[in-house]
Phi, psi and omega in degrees: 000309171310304210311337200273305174338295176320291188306286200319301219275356173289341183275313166302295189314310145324356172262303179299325177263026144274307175295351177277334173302318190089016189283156155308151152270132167215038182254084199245174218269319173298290168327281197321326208284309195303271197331328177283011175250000174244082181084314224038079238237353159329293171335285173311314179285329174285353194265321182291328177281292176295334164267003162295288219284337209286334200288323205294313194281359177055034163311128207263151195304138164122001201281141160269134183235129182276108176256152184291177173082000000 
């Protein structure tokens, strides 16, 4: 029951830092939960959801970027 707990609130936190981005949120938490019965295939969509907020800001890799809020 935790590991499911984890995939939902990593899915929220990744929502919530698109939305700190001014990014649309489209990342959402249910889709991640699913996914993880598939293959597990979560990784692969939160990692894909998260280079959304790193792309928005055009940073060159290694960089820290600090979201507001």
């Amino acid at each position: 029951m935790a590991p499911l707990v984890s995939f939902y609130n990593t899915g929220q936190r990744i929502a919530d830092s698109q939305r700190s981005a001014g990014l649309p949120v489209t990342c959402s938490p249910v889709v991640g939960l699913l996914l993880c019965f598939v293959f597990g295939l979560q990784t692969l969509y939160y990692q894909t959801e998260l280079n959304r907020v790193v792309d928005a800001y055009r940073a060159p890799e290694g960089t820290r970027i600090v979201l507001p809020g």
